[in-house]
C-alpha positions as CSV (number, residue, x, y, z in Angstrom):
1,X,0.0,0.0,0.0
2,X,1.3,4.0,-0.9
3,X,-0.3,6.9,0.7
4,X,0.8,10.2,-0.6
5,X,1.7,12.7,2.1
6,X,-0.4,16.1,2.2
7,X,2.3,17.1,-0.3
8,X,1.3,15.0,-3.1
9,X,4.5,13.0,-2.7
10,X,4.8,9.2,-1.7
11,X,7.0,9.0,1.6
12,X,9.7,6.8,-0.2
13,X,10.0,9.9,-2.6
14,X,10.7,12.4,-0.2
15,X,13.2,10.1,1.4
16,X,15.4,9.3,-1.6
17,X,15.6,13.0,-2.2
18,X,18.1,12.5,0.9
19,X,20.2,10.7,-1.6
20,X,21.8,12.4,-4.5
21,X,24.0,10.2,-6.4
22,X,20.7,8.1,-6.4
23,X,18.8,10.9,-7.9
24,X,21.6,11.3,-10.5
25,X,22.0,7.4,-11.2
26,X,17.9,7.7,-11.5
27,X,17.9,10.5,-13.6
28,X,20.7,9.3,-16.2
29,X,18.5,6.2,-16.0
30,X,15.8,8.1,-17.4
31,X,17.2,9.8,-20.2
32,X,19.2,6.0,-21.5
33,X,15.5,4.9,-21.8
34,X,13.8,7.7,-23.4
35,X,16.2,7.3,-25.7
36,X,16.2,3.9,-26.1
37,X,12.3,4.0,-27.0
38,X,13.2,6.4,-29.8
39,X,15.6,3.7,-31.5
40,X,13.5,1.2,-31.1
41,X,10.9,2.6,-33.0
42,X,10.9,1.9,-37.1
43,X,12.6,5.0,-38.5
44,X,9.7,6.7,-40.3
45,X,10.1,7.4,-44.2
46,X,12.7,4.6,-44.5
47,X,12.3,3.3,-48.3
48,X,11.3,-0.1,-49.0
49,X,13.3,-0.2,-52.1
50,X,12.8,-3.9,-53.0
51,X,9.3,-2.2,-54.4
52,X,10.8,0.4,-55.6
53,X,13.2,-1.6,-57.9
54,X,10.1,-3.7,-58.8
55,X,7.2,-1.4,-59.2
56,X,10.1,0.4,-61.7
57,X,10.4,-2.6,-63.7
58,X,6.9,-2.7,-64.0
59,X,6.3,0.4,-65.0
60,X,8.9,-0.1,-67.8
61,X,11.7,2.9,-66.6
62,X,15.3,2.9,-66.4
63,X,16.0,2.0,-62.8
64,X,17.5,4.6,-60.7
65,X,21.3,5.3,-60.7
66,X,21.7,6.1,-56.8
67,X,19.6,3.2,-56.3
68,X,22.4,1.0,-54.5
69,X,24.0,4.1,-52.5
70,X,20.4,4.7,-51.1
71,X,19.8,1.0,-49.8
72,X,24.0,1.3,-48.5
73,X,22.9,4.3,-46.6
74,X,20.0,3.1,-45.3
75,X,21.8,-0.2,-43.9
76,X,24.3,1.8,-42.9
77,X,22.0,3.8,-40.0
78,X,20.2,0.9,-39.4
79,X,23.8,-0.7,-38.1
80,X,24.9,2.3,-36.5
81,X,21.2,2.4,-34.4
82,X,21.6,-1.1,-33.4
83,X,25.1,-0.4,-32.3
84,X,24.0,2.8,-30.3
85,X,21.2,1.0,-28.5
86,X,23.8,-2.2,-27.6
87,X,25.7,0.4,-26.1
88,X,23.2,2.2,-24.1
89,X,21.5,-1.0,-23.1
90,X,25.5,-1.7,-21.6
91,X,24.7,2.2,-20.2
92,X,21.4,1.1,-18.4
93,X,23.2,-1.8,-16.7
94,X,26.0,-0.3,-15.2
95,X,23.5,3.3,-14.2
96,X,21.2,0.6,-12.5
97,X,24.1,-1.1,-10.4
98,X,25.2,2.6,-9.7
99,X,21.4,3.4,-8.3
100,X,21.6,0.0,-6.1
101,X,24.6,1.0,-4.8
102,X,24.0,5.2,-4.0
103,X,20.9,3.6,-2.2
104,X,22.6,1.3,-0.2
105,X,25.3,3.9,1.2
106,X,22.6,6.3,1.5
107,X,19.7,4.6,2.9
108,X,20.2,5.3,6.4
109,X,20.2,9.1,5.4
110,X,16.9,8.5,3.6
111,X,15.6,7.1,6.6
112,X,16.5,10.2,8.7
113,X,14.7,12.3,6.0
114,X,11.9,9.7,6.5
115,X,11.5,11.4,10.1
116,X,9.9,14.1,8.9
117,X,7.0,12.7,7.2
118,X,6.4,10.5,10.3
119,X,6.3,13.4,12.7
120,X,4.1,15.6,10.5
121,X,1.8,12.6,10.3
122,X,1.8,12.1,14.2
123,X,0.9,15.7,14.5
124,X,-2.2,15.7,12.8
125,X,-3.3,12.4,13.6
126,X,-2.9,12.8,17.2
127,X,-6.0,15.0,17.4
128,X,-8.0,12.8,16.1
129,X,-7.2,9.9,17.7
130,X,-7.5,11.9,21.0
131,X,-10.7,12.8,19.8
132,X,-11.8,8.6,18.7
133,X,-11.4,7.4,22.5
134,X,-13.7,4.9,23.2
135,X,-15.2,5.0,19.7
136,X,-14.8,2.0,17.8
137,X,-17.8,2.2,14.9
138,X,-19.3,5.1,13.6
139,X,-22.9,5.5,15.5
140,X,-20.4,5.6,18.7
141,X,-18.7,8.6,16.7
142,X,-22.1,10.0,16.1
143,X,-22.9,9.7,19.9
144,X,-19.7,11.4,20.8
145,X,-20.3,14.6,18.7
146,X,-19.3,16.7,15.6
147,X,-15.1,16.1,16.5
148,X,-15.3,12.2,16.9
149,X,-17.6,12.5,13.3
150,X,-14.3,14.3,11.9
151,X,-11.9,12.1,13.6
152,X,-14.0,9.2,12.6
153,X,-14.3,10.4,8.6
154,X,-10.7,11.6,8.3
155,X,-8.7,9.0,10.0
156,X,-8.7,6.4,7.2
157,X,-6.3,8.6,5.4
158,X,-3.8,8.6,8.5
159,X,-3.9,5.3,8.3
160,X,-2.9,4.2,5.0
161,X,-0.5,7.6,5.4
162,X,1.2,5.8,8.5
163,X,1.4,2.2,6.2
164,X,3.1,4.2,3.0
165,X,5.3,5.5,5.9
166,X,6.7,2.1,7.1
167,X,7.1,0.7,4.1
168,X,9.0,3.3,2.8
169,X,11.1,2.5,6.2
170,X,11.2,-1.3,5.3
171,X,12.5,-0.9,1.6
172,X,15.4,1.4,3.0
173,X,16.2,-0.6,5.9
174,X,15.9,-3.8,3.7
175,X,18.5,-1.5,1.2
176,X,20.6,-0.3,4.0
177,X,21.3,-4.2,4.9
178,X,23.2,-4.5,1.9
179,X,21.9,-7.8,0.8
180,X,17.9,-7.2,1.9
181,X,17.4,-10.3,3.7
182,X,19.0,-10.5,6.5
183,X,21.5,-9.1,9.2
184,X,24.0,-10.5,12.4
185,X,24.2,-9.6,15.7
186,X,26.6,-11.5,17.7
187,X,26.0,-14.7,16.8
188,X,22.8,-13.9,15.7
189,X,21.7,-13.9,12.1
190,X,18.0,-12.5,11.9
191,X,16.1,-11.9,8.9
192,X,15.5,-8.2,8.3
193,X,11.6,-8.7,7.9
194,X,11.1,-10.5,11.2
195,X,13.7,-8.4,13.3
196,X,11.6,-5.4,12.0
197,X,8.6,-6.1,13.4
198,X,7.4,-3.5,16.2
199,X,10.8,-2.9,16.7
200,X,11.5,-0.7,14.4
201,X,8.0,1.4,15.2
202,X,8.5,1.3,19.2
203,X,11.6,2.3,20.4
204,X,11.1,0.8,23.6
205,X,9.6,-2.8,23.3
206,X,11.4,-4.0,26.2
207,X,9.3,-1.1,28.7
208,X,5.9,-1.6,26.8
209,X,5.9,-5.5,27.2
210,X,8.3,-6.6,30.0
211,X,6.7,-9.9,30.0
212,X,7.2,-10.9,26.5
213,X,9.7,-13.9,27.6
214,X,7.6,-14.8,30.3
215,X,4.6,-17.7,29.7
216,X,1.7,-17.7,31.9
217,X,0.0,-20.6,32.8
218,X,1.7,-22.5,29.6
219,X,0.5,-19.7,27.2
220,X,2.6,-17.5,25.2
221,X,2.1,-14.0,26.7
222,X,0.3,-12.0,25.0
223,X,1.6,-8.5,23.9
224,X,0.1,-5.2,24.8
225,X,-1.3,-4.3,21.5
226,X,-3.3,-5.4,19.0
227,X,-2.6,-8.7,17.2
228,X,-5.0,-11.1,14.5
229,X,-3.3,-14.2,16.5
230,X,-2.1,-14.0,20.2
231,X,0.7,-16.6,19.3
232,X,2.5,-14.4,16.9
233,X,3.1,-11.6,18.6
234,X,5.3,-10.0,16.9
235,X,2.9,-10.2,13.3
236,X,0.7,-6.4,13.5
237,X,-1.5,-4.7,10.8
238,X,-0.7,-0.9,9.7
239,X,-4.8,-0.5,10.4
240,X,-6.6,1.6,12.5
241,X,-6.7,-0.2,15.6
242,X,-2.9,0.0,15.5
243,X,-2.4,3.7,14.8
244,X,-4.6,4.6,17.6
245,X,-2.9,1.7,20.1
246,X,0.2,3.6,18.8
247,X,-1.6,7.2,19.8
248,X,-3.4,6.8,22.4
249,X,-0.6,4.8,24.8
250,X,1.1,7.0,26.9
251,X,4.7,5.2,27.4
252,X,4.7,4.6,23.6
253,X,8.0,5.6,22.0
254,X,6.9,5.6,18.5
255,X,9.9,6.0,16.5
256,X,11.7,5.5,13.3
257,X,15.7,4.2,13.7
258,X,17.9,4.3,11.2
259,X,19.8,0.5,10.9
260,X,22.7,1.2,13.6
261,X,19.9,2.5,15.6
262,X,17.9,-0.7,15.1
263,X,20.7,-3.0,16.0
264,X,21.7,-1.1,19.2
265,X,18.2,-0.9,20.3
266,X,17.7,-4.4,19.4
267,X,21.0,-5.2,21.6
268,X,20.4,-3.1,24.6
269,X,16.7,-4.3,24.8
270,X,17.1,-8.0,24.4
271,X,20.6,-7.9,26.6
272,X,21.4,-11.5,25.0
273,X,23.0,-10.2,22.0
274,X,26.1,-8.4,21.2
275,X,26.9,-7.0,17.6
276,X,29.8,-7.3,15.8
277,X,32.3,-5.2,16.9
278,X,32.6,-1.8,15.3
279,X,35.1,1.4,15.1
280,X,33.4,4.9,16.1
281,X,33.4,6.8,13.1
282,X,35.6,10.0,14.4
283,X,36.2,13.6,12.8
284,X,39.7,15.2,11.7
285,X,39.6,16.0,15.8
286,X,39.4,11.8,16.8
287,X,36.3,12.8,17.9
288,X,33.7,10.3,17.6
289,X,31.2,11.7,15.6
290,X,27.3,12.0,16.9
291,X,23.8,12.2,15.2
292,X,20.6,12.8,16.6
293,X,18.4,10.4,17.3
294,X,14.4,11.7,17.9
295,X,12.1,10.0,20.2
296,X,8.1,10.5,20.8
297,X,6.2,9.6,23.3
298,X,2.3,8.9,23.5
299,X,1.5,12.2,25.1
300,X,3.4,14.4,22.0
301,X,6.6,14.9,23.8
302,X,9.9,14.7,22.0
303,X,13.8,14.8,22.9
304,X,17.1,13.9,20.9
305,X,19.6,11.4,22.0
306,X,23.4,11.7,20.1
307,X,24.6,8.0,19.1
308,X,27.9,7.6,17.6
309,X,28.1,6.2,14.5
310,X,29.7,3.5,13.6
311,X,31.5,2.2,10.9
């Protein structure tokens, strides 16, 4: 599912701006197939002089003079097309490996960009599912008053909003993996679309549902939000009765990590897992150098923790 933003833009649009030499690779992509349409089209006008030479004969003239440097000529572009699209086809390649690879070193920047969208989303949903408390169909909505009607019409649209927003997240996280399956931790080797889950929308999993490793009375427990089956507790739906568990809990973290921020979290949280060592990235100064990291809780508040990065 895609859900443009209030903008008119997709979320994963907005993101990859973050990444020129992807932009570049994409545009130079563009214009290597625009022109490859144009040669493979039939050139238009091009002689068929086979009936030339016999509809001549049959109308008893001399044949034509230039008749054989015409049909050269015309052979002649034909080759020199083919060999211009052979070499543009070897073009298109080597600009798509070039996009793979901007995308790949820039992902985690796109992700960052990806911030954005996600807070201006969580600003104007927030409202709204303030005001949808309690509601769960319409005629409740109706009940409740003219706001909960609003709330209740418009929130469809934050919905499928939030979805376009985490699977923008997934592709680039899947891209900043480097191979899009899977990643290790320790001795750990977890596959990208399972480690993702709730994870990479809660920044603090372990807080929400402190139980998670702990069975009760021989049953799985069950996690604090919303889930189709109780046993997989980890499998959520981008719907509505996700956004507004996401809302409308007050020690929610609802965040939106770049990959080392994923790992780390996924490390400090689970406590049984150590990553492959890494160096700190440092400046010209041996500095390590920092970004910030935004957080959001259920009530609207945000701060910025600086992580080092790591190479």
């Amino acid at each position: 599912m895609t859900a443009t933003t209030p903008t008119g833009r997709e979320p994963i649009e907005i993101a990859l701006d973050a990444i020129p030499a992807y932009r570049k690779a994409q545009a130079a992509e563009a214009a290597v197939k625009e022109r490859l349409d144009e040669l493979r089209k039939p050139l238009a006008g091009t002689p068929d002089f086979l009936a030339e030479v016999l509809g001549t004969l049959d109308a008893d003239k001399p044949l034509s003079k230039d008749l054989g440097r015409r049909a050269w000529e015309a052979q002649q572009t034909g080759q020199i097309r083919q060999a211009e699209q052979q070499l543009l086809i070897n073009a298109e390649q080597r600009l798509l490996t070039q996009r793979r690879d901007a995308l790949h070193a820039g992902a985690n920047e796109a992700l960052i960009a990806l911030r954005s969208v996600l807070d201006e989303l969580l600003d104007e949903a927030r409202p709204a599912a303030e005001a949808l408390r309690g509601v769960n169909d319409a005629q409740t909505a109706i009940d409740k008053g003219p706001e909960a009607v609003t709330a209740w019409r418009d929130f469809q649209k934050y919905v499928d909003w939030y979805a376009s927003i985490r699977e923008a997240q997934a592709a680039l996280t899947r891209a900043a993996t480097g191979n899009g399956e899977s990643i290790t931790i320790g001795h750990q080797h977890l596959v990208i679309v399972d480690f993702m889950k709730v994870r990479s929308e809660i920044a603090n999993v372990a807080e929400v549902w402190p139980q998670q490793d702990r069975p009760s009375n021989g049953q799985p427990a069950r996690p604090p939000w919303p889930v189709l089956h109780p046993q997989r507790p980890w499998e959520v739906r981008h719907d509505r009765e996700w956004l507004m568990w996401l809302l409308n809990t007050a020690n929610v973290r609802i965040w939106l990590p770049t990959l080392p921020e994923l790992e780390a979290s996924y490390t400090a949280q689970t406590g049984d897992a150590k990553p492959t060592p890494r160096k700190s990235v440092k400046d010209r100064g041996g500095e390590p150098i920092r970004v910030p990291t935004r957080y959001r809780d259920g009530d609207g508040d945000t701060w910025t923790e600086w992580q080092k990065i790591e190479a």
